[in-house]
N, C-alpha and C positions, 0 to 999 in steps of 0.2 A: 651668448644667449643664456638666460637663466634659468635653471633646474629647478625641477619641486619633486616631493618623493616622490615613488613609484604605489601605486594604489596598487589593493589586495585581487590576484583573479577573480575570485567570488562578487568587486564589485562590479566588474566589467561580465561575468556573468544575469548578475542581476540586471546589468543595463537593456542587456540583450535580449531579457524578456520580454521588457514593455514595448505593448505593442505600441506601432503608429500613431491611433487616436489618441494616446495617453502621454503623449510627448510634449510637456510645454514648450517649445522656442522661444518663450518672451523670456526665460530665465539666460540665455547665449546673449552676451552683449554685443552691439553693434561693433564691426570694424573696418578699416580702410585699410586701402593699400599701404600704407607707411606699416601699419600692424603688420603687415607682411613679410616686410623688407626682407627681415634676417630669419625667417621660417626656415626649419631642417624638416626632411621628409627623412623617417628613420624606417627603415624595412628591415625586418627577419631575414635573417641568412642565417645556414650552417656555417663551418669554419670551411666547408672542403667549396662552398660557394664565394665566398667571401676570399680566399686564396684567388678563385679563377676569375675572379672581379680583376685581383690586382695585377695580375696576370696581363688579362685582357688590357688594362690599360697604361702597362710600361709595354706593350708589344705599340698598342697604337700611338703611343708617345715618341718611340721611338723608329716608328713610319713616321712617322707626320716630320720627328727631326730633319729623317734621310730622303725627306721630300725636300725642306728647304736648304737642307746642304750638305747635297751629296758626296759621298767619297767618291776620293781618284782612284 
């Protein structure tokens, strides 16, 4: 997926100002599912979050293993 730089807070402040009626959508160009395909959903996390993420899912990885084959 291709990167572009990271824009300044201030301008995602200013976004936040405008209100509703002041919002063109003709300027957002159309798109389909294919534009979707390889989308990432990136969320905020601290490090002590993001630890118990990984946490969480070498635990359920490793249920799910000793579901499909179990030790004697």
């Amino acid at each position: 997926m291709a990167t572009r730089p990271d824009k300044p807070k201030e301008y995602f402040a200013k976004l936040l100002e405008v209100s509703e009626e002041r919002i063109d959508y003709s300027e957002i160009p159309l798109t389909t599912v294919a534009d979707w395909a390889e989308a990432e959903v990136l969320l905020p996390v601290t490090r002590e979050e993001f630890e118990a993420i990984r946490q969480f899912i070498r635990a359920r990885r490793h249920r799910d293993h000793e579901s499909i084959m179990p030790s004697k």
